[in-house]
Residue, then its C-alpha position, 0 to 999 in steps of 0.5 A: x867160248x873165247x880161248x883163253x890166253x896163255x898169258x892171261x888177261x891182256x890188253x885190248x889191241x883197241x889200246x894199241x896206240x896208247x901203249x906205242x906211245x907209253x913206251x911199252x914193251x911191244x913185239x910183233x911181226x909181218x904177214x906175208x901169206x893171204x890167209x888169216x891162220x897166221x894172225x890168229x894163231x900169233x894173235x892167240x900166243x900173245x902177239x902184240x901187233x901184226x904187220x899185213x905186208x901189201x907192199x912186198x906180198x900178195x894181199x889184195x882187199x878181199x883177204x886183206x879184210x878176212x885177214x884185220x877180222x882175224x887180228x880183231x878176232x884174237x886181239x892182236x892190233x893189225x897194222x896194214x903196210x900200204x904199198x905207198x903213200x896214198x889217202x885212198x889206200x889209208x881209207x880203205x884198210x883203216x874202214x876195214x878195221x886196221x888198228x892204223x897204217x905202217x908208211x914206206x918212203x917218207x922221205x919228207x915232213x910234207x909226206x909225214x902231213x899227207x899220210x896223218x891227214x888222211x888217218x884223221x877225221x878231226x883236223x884231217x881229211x879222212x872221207x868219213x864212213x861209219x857203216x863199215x868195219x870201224x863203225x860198227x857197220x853202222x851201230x857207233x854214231x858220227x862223233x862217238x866213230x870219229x872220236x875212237x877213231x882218232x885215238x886210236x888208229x896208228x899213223x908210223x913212217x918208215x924211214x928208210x931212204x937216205x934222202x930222208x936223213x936231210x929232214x929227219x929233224x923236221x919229219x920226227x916233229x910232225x904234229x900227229x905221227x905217232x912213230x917211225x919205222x926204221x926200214x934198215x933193209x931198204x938203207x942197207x941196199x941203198x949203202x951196198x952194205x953187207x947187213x942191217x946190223x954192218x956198222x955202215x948202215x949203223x952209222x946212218x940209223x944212229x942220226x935218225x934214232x937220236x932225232x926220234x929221241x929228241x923229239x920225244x918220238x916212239x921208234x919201231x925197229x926190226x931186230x933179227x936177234x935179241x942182242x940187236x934188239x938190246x942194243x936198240x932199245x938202248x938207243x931208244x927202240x921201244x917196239x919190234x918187229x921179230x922175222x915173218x910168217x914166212x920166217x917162222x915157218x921155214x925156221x919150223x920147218x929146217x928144224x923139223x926136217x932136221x930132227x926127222x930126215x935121217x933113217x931113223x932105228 
């Protein structure tokens, strides 16, 4: 019997893309730990998305699969961060069943083309397979798998290199992208600034933001507090990103150890 949500009735996470490019009002987080614990709990609490970080932590393919089972599972959509721009990496965690992938470095419209080509059958270059995860195991037919796939698989860039603001104009354009990230760590390591929030960093979001605006293109943002998170939604964020796994377990467990280190009676 399927737990039910405390929230209630919620939408599919097969409406992922849809509701990203709708504007709604979306809140997911990275996940860092290789195990599916964390998916399905944040899944089951009313989670919209989930980031699998393959680029800053250790998942390999095996507990990568277990983990997109474990978003399906509890109707959270799974976003998989690739370490790299490469097709065969997009193939593999798209035919596991990931709702779509989360781009690091695109620092160019060509890169913005490669990456859509391969998430895409129609018009694209996906190596076509309908006996895995996505296809059923081989129970949805060759134009039915096609078709879902393409409406519903996520393809995001992050934009997070300064070379990248000399073509953000064209990068935001690309037919088929469905959103950017905006990486403001990697920038605010690049700049030397004192946080993602500093006003120098600010300084080179806000050109990459009012791109995205003009052309119409949804925004995913990593906000470290509400108040940052209002003011970018100001300026256009519709999705965010909130902490880690890792995040919500140490803030836990300070709080926790808090309550409970000094002698109590």
């Amino acid at each position: 019997m399927p737990i039910p949500h405390p929230s209630g009735q919620r939408p599919s996470f097969r409406e992922f893309r849809k509701r990203l490019q709708a504007r709604e009002h979306l809140i997911g987080t990275f996940i860092k730990t290789p195990t599916t614990h964390a998916t399905e709990i944040l899944g089951l609490i009313g989670f919209d998305f989930v980031v699998f970080d393959q680029e800053h932590a250790p998942l390999d393919a095996a507990v990568l699969d277990m983990m997109i089972l474990g978003a399906r599972a509890s109707n959270v959509a799974g976003i998989v961060r690739i370490p790299e721009a490469n097709p065969s990496m997009i193939q593999t965690v798209l035919d596991c069943g990931a709702s779509g992938v989360l781009v690091p470095h695109v620092a160019s419209a060509q890169t913005a083309r490669r990456i859509i080509s391969a998430c895409r059958y129609r018009g694209g270059s996906r190596g076509f397979a309908n006996t895995t995860r996505a296809g059923g195991f081989g129970a949805v037919g060759f134009g039915e798998h096609k078709d879902a796939q393409d409406s519903e698989i996520v393809c995001v860039a992050m934009i997070e290199d300064i070379e990248a603001l000399d073509h953000i104009d064209e990068i935001v354009r690309v037919e088929g992208l469905d959103a950017i990230f905006i990486g403001r760590g990697d920038l605010t390591a690049a700049l030397d600034a004192p946080s993602m929030t500093s006003d120098e960093t600010m300084k080179i979001v806000e050109p990459i933001m009012a791109a995205a605006r003009d052309a119409g293109m949804p925004i995913i943002m990593l906000s470290p507090n509400r108040q940052d998170a209002e003011r970018v939604k100001k300026m256009g964020a519709s999705a965010f990103l909130v902490a880690s796994d890792h995040g919500f377990m140490r803030q836990a467990a300070l709080s926790a150890l808090a309550e409970f280190k000094p002698p109590l009676g």
